[in-house]
PATIRO-763941 format. One line per field, with one value per residue (C-alpha): x, y, z; residue in three letters; chain; residue number from 1. Coordinates in nm, 2 decimals, m for minus. Each point is the difference from the previous one (the first is absolute). Example, Ala and Ser with C-alpha at 12.3 -4.5 7.8 and 13.67 -1.06 7.14 Angstrom:
2
c1: 1.23 | 0.14
c2: m0.45 | 0.34
c3: 0.78 | m0.07
resn: ALA | SER
chain: A | A
resi: 1 | 2
% end
This chain:
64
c1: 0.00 | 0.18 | m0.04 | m0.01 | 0.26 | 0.01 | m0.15 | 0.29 | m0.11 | 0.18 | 0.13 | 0.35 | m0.01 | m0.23 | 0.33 | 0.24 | m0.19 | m0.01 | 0.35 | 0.14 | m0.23 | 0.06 | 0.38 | m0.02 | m0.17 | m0.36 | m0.27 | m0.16 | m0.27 | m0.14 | m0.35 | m0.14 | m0.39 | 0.00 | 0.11 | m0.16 | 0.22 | 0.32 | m0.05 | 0.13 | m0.03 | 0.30 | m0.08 | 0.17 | m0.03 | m0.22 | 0.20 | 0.32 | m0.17 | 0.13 | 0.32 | m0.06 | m0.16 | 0.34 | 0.22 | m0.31 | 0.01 | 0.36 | 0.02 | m0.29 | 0.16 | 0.36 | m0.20 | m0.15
c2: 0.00 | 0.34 | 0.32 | 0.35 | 0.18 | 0.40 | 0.16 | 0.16 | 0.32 | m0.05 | m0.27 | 0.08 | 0.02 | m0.35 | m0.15 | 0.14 | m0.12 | m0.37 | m0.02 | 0.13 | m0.28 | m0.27 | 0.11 | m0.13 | m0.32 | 0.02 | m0.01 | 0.30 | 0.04 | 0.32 | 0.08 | 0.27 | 0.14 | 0.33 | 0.04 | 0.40 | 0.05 | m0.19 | m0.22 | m0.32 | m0.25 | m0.17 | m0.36 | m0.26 | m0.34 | m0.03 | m0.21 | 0.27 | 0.31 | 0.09 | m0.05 | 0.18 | 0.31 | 0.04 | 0.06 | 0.18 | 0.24 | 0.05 | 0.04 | 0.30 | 0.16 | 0.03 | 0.10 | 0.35
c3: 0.00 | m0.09 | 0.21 | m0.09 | 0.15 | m0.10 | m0.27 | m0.20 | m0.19 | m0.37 | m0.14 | 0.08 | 0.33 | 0.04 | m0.21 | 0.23 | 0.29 | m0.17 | m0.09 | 0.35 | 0.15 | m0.26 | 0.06 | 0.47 | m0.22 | 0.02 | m0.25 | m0.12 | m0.24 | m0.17 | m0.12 | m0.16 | 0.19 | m0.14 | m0.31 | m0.06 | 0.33 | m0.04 | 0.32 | 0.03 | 0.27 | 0.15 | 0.16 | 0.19 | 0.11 | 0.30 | 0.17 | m0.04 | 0.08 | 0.33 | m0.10 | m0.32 | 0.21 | 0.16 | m0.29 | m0.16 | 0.24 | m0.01 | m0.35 | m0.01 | 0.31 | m0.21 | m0.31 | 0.21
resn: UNK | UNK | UNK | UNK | UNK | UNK | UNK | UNK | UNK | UNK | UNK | UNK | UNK | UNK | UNK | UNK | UNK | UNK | UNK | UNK | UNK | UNK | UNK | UNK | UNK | UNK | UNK | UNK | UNK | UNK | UNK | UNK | UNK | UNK | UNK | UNK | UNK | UNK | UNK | UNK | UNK | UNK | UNK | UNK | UNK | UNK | UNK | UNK | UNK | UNK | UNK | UNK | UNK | UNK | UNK | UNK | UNK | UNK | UNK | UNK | UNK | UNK | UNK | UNK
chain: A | A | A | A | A | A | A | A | A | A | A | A | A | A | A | A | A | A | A | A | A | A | A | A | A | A | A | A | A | A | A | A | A | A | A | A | A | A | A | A | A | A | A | A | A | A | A | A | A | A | A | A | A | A | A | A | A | A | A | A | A | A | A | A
resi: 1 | 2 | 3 | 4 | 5 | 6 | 7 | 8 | 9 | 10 | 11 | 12 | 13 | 14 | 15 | 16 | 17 | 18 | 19 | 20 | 21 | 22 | 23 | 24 | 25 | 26 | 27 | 28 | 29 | 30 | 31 | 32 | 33 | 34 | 35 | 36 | 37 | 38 | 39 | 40 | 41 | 42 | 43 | 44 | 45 | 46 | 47 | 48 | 49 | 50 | 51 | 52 | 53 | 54 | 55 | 56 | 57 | 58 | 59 | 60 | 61 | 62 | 63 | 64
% end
């Protein structure tokens, strides 16, 4: 069962995001819900997502 993480504004950022998380070896899917609005869902495993929360949060906190 995936998870939906964040909701990363453009495109770029969601890839960013994917890659950095992909990168500490977890799998990351993206998925367009808005196209009009450039919105893009990133999920997670279910199983990995307090894990995945950690170095999420880490990664948006050195991105600010």
């Amino acid at each position: 069962m995936w998870t939906v993480i964040y909701i990363a504004p453009t495109a770029k950022i969601a890839e960013s995001i994917k890659n950095r998380l992909t990168q500490e070896g977890f799998l990351v899917k993206i998925r367009p819900i808005n196209v009009s609005k450039q919105q893009y869902e990133i999920l997670v495993p279910s199983g990995e997502l307090d894990e995945v929360q950690e170095v999420l949060n880490s990664i948006l906190n050195s991105q600010r």
